[in-house]
Structure formats: C-alpha cells, structure tokens
N, C-alpha and C positions, 0 to 999 in steps of 0.2 A: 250759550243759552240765549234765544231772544228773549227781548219785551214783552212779544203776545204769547200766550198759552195759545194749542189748536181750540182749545174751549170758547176763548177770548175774541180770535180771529172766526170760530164761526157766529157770534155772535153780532162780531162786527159787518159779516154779510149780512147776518137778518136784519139790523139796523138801518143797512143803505138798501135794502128790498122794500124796507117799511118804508123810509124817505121818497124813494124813486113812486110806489106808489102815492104817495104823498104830492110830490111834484109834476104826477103825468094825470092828476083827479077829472080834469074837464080839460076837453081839447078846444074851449073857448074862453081858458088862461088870459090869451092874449098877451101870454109872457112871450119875448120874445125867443126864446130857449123852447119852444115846445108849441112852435106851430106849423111846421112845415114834414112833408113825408121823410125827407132826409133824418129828421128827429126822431121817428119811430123807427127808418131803417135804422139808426145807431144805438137805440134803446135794442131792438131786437136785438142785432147784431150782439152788441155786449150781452146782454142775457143767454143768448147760443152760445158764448163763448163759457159762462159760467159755468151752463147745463154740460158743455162737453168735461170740464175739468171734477166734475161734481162727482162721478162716481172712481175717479182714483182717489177722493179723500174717504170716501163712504170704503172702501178697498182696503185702504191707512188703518182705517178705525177698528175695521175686520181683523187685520193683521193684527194690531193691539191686541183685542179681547183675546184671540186664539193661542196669542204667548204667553197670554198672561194665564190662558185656560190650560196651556200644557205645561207649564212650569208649578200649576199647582196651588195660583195665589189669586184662586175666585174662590168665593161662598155666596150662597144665595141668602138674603132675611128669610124667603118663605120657607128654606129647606129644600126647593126646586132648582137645584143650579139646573139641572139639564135640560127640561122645560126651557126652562130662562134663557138658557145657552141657545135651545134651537129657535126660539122665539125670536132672538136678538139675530142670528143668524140667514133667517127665512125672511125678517125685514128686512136687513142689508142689502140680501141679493134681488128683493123686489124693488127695492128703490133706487138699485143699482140698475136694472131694467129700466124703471121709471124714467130717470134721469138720461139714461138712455133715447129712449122714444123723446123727451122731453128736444134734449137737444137736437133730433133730427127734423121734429116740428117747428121749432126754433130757425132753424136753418133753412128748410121749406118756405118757412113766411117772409126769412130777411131774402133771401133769391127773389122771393113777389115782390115784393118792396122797392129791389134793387131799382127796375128801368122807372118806377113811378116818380111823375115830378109833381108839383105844385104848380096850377092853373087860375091865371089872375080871372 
C-alpha cells in the first residue's frame, strides 16, 4: 500500500495547479524563474502532459464505481442509485472528452511556443 490514497494524490495536483497559478499571477514578476518564453513553453508543455495522462485516471475512477456497481455494494442517500450512477457516468465520459481536447490544445500552444525566443 503507498502513503497517498488516489483521493490524497488528486488533491495534491489541485494544490500545485493552485501554486503554479499562484507563481505564473504577472508576467512582470520579474522573478527570475518566469520571464522568458522558454518558461511558458515548459509550463505549457508540463500542463499537456498532465491533460494527456488525465483521463486514464478519470477511466480508474470509472472502473472503481462500476465494480463496485456490479458487485452490488452502492446505495444511493436519495434512493436514486441509478440516476446517480448515470449522472456520475455521463460526467466521466465528458470530462473524459474534456481532457481530451484539453490536451490537444495544450499541445497546439506548446508546438507555437516551441521556435519562439526572447528579444532583448
């Protein structure tokens, strides 16, 4: 068993999404870490890699519910499982899309990125 739960380890993405927002707020920083086009191609770059890996856990999570749905050990509070079930199901496979598109945009913008340099 590891140390992160997947609960634990997605949290810990939202946390460095929240940071990295945090750390990319004004492109007049003047931090030395976050002034040059090289710094957004690798910020892009990393976030395309994120968006590509994003919907095999969104996949993961799917596979969870649906063992857990055919073994027999869901209940719903409202008395809705199935509702519940398609609702949970109809978002997975949209955000599964989402993430999809996400990272071909991703990848689009770090390709523009790539030949552009920094001009004293």
């Amino acid at each position: 068993m590891t140390d992160k739960t997947p609960a634990k380890l997605a949290d810990d993405a939202y946390e460095a999404l929240r940071a990295l927002n945090h750390a990319t707020l004004a492109p007049t920083r003047g931090d030395e870490d976050w002034e040059f086009p090289g710094d957004a191609y690798s910020v892009v770059g990393n976030l395309s890699q994120a968006a590509m890996v994003l919907p095999q856990a969104l996949e993961q999570t799917e596979a969870l519910v649906k063992h857990l749905e055919a073994s027999g050990n869901l209940r719903s509070d409202r008395n809705t499982l199935d509702t519940d079930l398609a609702a949970t199901y109809d978002g997975l496979a949209e955000a599964k899309a989402a993430a999809q598109t996400l990272f071909e945009a991703l990848n689009r913008a770090h390709s523009g990125l790539s030949p552009i340099a920094y001009k004293d």
